[in-house]
C-alpha positions as CSV (number, residue, x, y, z in Angstrom):
1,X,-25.7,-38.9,141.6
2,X,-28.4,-36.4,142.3
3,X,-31.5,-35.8,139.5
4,X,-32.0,-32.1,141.1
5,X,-32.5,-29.3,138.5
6,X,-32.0,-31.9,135.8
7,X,-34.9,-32.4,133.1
8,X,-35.9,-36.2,133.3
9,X,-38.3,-38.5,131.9
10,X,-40.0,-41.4,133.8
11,X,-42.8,-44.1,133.1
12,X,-45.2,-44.4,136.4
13,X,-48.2,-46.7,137.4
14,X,-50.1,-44.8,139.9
15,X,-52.3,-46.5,142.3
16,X,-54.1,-46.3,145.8
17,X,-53.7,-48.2,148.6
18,X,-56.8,-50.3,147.0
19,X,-55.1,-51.0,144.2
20,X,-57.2,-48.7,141.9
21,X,-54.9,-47.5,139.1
22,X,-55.8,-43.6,139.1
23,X,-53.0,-42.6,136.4
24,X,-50.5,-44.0,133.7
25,X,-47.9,-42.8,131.6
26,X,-47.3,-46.2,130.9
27,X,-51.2,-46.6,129.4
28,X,-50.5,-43.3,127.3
29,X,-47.5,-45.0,125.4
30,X,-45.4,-41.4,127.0
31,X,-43.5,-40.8,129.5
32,X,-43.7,-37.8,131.6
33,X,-40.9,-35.2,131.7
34,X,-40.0,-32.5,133.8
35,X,-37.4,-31.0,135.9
36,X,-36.4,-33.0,139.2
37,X,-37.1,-31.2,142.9
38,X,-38.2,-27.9,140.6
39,X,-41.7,-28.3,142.1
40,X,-43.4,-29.2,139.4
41,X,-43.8,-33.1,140.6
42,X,-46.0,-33.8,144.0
43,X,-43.3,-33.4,146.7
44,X,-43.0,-37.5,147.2
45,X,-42.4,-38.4,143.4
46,X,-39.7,-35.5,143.4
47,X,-38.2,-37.0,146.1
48,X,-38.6,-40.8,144.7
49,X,-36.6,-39.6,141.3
50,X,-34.0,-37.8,142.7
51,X,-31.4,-40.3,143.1
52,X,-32.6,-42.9,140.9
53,X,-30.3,-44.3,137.7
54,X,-31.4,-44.5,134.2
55,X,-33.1,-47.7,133.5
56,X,-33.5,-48.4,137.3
57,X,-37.3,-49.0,138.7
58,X,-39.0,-48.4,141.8
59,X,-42.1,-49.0,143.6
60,X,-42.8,-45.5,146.5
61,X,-45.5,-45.4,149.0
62,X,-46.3,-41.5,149.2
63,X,-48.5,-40.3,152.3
64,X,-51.0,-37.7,151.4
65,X,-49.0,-35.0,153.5
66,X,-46.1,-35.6,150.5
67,X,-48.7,-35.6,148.1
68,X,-51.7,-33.7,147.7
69,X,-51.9,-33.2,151.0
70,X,-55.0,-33.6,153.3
71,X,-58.7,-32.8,152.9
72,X,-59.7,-29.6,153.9
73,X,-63.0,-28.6,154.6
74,X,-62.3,-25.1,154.1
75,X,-62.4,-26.1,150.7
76,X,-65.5,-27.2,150.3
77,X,-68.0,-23.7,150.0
78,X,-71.6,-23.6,149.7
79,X,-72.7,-20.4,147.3
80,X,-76.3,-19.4,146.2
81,X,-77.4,-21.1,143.1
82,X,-78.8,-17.3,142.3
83,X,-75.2,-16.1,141.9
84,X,-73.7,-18.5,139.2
85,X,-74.5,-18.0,135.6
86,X,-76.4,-21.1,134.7
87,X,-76.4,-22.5,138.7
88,X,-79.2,-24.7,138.0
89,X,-77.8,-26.4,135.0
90,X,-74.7,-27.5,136.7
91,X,-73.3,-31.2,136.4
92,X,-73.9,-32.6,139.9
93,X,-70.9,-35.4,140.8
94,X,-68.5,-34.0,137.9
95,X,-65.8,-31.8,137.8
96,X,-66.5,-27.9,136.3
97,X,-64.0,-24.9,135.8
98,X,-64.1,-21.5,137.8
99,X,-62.2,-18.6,137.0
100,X,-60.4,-18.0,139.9
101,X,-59.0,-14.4,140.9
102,X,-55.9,-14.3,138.2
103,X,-58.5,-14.9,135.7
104,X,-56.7,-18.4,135.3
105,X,-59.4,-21.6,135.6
106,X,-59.5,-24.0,138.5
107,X,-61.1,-27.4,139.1
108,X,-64.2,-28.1,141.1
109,X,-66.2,-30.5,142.4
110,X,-70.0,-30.1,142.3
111,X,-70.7,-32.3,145.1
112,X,-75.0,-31.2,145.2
113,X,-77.2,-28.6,144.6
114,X,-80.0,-28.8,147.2
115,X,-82.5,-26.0,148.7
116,X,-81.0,-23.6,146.2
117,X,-77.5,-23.3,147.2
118,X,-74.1,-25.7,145.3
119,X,-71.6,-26.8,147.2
120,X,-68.5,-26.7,145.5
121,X,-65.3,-29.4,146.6
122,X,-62.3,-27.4,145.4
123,X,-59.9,-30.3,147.5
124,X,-57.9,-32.1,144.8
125,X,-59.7,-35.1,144.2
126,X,-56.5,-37.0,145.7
127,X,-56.5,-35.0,148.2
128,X,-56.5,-37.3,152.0
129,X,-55.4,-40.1,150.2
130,X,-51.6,-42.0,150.3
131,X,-50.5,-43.2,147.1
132,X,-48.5,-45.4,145.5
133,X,-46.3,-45.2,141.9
134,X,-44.2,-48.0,140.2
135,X,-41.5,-45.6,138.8
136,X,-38.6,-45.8,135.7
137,X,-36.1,-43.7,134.9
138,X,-36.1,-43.2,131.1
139,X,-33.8,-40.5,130.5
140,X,-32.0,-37.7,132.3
141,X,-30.8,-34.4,130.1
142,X,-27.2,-32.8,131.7
């Protein structure tokens, strides 16, 4: 019995190939819920819940390509520290918001600011990297 277009709840461990837990509904005492293969899941997790049964568990190993996909060095832009508001008072190895063109705000990743110019990682920070996810099935709405 297919999941697809059905809203569903599941508990997940997420971890990388090193073992490194990097996410937990489990932790937060709530599960996650959204609607299977609608694309609001990484491709790979979709996939993992689509078939599954309520109350059934699962462990999935998810290559990057299926889940945040590779890194890009495109992504990564170097800008003049003259044309940010506040450049030299940014948080070097944390995560800021931009506004991006839709006026809606993105993540990035101030990787240095060096010689007077910030360069910016906008790859998502699991971004290269395979993953795996101990999955449950909690609930599936008709």
């Amino acid at each position: 019995m297919s999941n697809k277009g059905k809203k569903v709840k599941v508990h997940y461990t997420g971890t990388l190939d090193d073992g490194t837990k990097f996410d937990s509904s489990v932790d937060r005492g709530e599960p996650i819920e959204f609607v299977c293969m609608a694309g609001q899941m990484i491709p790979g997790f979709d996939a993992a819940v689509e078939d599954m049964a309520v109350g059934e568990k699962k462990t999935v190993h998810i290559p990057a390509a299926e889940a945040y996909g590779e890194r890009s060095d495109e992504m990564v832009q170097k800008v003049p520290v003259d044309q940010i508001p506040n450049g030299d008072q940014l948080p070097v190895g944390q995560t800021v918001y931009m506004m991006g063109p839709g006026g809606q705000p993105f993540p990035v990743f101030v990787e240095s600011i060096e010689d007077g110019i910030v360069t910016f990682d906008m790859n998502h920070e699991l971004a290269g990297k395979d993953l795996n996810f101990d999955i449950e099935l909690v609930e599936v709405e008709d």
